[in-house]
C-alpha positions in Angstrom: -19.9 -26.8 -9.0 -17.5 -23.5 -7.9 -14.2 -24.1 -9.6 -13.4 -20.5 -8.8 -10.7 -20.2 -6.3 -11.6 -17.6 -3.7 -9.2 -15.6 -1.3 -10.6 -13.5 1.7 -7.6 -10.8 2.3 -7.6 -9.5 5.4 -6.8 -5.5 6.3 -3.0 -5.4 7.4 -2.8 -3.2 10.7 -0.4 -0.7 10.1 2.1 -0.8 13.1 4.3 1.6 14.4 7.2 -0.4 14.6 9.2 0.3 11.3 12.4 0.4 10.0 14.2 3.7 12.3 13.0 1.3 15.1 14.4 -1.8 14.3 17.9 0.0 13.1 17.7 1.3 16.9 17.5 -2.1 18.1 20.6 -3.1 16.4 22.8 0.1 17.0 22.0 -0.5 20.6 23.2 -4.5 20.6 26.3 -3.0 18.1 27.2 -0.5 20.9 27.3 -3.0 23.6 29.4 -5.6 21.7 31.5 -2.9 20.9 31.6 -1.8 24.3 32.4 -5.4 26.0 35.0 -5.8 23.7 36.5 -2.8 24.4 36.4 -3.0 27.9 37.2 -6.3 28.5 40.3 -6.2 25.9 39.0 -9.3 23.7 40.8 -10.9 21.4 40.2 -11.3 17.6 38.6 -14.6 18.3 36.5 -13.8 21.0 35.2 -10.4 18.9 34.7 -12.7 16.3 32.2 -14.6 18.2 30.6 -11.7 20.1 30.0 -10.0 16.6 28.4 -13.3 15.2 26.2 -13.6 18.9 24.9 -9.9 17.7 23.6 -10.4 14.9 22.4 -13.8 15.4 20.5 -12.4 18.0 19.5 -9.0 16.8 17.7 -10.8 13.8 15.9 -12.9 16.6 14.8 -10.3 18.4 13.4 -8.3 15.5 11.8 -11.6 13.6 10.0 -12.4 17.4 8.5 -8.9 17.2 4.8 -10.3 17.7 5.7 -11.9 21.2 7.5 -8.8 22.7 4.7 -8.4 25.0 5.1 -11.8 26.3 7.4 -12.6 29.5 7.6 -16.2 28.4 9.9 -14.6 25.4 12.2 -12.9 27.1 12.6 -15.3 29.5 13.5 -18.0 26.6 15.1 -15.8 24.2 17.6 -15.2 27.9 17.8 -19.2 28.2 18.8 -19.4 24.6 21.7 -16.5 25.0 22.8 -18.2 28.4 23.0 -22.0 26.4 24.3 -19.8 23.1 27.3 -18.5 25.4 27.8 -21.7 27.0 28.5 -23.3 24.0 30.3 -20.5 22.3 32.7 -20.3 24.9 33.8 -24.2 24.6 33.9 -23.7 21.0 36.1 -20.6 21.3 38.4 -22.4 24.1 39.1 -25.4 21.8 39.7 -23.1 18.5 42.1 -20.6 20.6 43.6 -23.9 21.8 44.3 -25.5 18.5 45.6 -22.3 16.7 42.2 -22.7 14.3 40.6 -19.2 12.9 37.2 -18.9 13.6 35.6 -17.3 10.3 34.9 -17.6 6.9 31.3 -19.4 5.5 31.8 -22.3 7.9 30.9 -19.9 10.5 28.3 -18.3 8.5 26.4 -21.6 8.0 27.0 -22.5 11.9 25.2 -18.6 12.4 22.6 -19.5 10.0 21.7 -23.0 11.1 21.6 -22.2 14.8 19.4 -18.9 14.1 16.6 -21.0 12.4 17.3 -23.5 15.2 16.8 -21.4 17.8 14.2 -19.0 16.2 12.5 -22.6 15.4 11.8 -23.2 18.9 11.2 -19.9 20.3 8.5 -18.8 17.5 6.8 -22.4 18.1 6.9 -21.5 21.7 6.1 -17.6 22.2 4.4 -16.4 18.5 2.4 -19.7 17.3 0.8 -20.4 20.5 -0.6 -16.7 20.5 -2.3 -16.6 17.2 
C-alpha cells in the first residue's frame, strides 16, 4: 500500500493581465464616481454611497476576471448594479430622512457582506460553470 501523498501541479499560464491593468480598471471607475458627483452636485451621503458602490464593484470586476469574455457576466454583473442602486437609493432616502450618517465599520461590513453576496452568485453563475 501507497501511503505517499501525491500532487500533480499543473503549469500556471502566465497572463497578460497584471497589476498596471487592474489599477486602470479602478482609476477609470474612480474618475467616473468623481465625475458624477461632481456634476450632479451630491451630497456627503450620496458620495458616501457612490464611493462604497466603486469599490464594491471594482473588486468584482477584477475578482470575475476569468468570465470577461462571457456576455452572461456583463449582463448579470449590470442586473446586480441596477438591484445594488435600487436598494442604495432607499437606504440613502431613509438615512437622509432620519438625520443618520452613513459610515463607519457598519457600512464596511454591509460593503463586505453584500460583495461576497453578490460575487457568490455571479462566480457560481459566470466562472464555475466555465471550468
Amino acid at each position: 500500500m501507497n501511503t505517499k501523498a501525491t500532487c500533480k501541479l499543473e503549469p500556471v499560464v502566465k497572463s497578460e493581465f497584471g497589476f498596471w491593468s487592474g489599477l486602470a480598471i479602478v482609476a477609470v471607475i474612480a474618475a467616473m464616481v468623481w465625475a458624477l458627483s461632481t456634476l450632479f452636485s451630491l451630497g456627503p451621503t450620496w458620495e458616501d454611497a457612490l464611493f462604497t458602490t466603486a469599490v464594491i464593484f471594482s473588486a468584482l470586476i477584477l475578482t470575475l476576471r476569468p468570465a470577461w469574455s462571457s456576455r452572461a457576466l456583463w449582463r448579470d454583473l449590470a442586473a446586480a448594479l441596477a438591484a445594488h442602486l435600487f436598494f442604495l437609493n432607499i437606504v440613502v432616502r431613509v438615512f437622509v430622512a432620519n438625520s443618520i450618517k452613513m459610515g463607519g465599520p457598519w457600512r464596511t461590513l454591509a460593503a463586505i457582506v453584500e460583495g461576497i453576496l453578490i460575487l457568490s452568485i455571479l462566480w457560481r453563475r459566470n466562472v464555475s460553470v466555465r471550468h
